[in-house]
VMD Tcl script that draws the C-alpha trace (Angstrom):
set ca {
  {7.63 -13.65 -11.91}
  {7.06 -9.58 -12.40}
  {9.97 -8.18 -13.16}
  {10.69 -3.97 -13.94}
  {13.61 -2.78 -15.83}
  {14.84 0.27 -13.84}
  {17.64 2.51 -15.84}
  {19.71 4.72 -13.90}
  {21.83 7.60 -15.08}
  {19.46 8.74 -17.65}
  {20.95 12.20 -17.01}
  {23.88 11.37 -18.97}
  {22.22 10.11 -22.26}
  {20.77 11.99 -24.82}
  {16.71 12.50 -24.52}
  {16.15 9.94 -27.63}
  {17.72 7.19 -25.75}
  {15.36 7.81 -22.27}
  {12.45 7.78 -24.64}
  {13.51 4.58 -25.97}
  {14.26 3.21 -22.48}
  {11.60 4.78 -21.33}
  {8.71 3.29 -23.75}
  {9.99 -0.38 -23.35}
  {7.53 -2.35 -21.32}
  {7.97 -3.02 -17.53}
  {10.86 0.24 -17.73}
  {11.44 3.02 -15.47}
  {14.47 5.56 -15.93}
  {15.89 7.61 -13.57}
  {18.45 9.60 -12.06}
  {19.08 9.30 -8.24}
  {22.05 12.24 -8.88}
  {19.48 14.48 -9.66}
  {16.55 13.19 -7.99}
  {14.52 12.43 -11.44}
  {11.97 10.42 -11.41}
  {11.58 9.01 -8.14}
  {8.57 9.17 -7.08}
  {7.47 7.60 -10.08}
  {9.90 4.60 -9.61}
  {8.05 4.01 -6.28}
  {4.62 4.77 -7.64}
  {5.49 1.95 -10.13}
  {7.15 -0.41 -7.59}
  {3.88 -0.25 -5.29}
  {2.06 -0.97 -8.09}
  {3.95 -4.24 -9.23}
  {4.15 -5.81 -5.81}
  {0.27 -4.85 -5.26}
  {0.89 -3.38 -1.54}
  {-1.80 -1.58 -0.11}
  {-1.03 0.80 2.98}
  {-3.52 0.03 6.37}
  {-4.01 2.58 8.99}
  {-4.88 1.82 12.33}
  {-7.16 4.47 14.69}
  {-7.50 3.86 19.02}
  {-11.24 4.28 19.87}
  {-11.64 7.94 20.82}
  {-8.68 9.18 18.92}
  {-7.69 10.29 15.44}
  {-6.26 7.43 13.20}
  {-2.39 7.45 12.91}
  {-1.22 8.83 9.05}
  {2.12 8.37 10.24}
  {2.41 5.18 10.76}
  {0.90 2.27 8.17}
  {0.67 -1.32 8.18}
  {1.95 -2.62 4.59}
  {-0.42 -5.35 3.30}
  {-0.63 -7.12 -0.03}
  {-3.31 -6.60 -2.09}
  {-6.24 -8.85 -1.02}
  {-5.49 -8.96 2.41}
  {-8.53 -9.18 5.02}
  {-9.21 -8.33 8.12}
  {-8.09 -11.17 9.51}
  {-4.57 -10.82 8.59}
  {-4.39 -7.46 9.41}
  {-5.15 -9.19 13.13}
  {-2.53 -11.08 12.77}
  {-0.06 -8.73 11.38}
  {-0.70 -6.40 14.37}
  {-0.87 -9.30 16.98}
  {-0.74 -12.95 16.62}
  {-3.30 -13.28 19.25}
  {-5.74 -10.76 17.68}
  {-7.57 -12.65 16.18}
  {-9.04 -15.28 18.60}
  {-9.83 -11.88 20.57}
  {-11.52 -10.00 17.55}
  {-15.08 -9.19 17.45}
  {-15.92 -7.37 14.84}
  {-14.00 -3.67 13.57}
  {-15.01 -0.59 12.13}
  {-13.48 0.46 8.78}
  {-13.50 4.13 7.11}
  {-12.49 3.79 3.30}
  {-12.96 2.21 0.17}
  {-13.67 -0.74 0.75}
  {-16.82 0.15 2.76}
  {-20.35 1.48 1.13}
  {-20.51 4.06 4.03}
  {-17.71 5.68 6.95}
  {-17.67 3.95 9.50}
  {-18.91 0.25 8.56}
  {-18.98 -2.28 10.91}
  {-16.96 -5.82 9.29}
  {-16.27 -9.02 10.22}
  {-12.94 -11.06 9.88}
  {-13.40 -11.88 5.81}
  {-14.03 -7.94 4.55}
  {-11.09 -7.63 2.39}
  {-8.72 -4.15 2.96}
  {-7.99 -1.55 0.18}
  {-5.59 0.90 0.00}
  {-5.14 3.70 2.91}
  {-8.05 2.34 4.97}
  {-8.54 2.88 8.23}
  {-9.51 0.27 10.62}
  {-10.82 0.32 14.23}
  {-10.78 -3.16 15.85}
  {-12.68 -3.89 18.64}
  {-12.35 -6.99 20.83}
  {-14.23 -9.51 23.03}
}
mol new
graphics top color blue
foreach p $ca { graphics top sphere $p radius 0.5 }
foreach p [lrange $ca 0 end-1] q [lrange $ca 1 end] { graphics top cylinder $p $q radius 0.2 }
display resetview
């Protein structure tokens, strides 16, 4: 099982010691006092756990940056159906994704096109 070492309090060592912590594998240090660090801590964690954000977009509309669907890595269409809806999917017939994961923006995709991080998909149903 993954596992990251995450040090807090670095702010109250001397800078040799957070180098040391800091160059041990699977180690993050920190200081929530003062805010140091933090955005690499969840950088790090997203990164470990392999979670991929998924933005959804109405037909006619502008897709919604404000609100994301957390996925794991991997994840296809098909359970991003059935992470929205359970009934999505038996309704689904086909979507439109803008991203990474498509050779051009818009592409049209079926049920097994697998998701990557921050796209945006458009489903469209029967």
């Amino acid at each position: 099982m993954p596992c990251l070492y995450v040090y807090n309090k670095v702010d109250q060592i001397s800078i040799e010691e957070v180098d040391r912590l800091a160059h041990r594998p699977n180690s993050v240090v920190i200081s929530c006092g003062m805010k140091l660090n933090l955005d690499y801590l969840l950088e790090t964690l997203w990164e470990y756990l392999s979670l991929i954000c998924i933005y959804t977009k109405k037909r006619g509309e502008r897709p919604d940056f404000n609100d994301a669907i957390i996925m794991r890595r991997g994840a296809s269409v098909e359970h991003v159906c059935h992470r929205i809806h359970r009934t999505l999917a038996s309704q689904f017939k086909y979507a439109l994704v803008w991203g990474t994961s498509t050779k051009y923006s818009p592409q049209r995709v079926g049920v097994t096109h697998i998701m990557e991080h921050e796209d945006v998909i458009q489903i469209v149903k029967k």
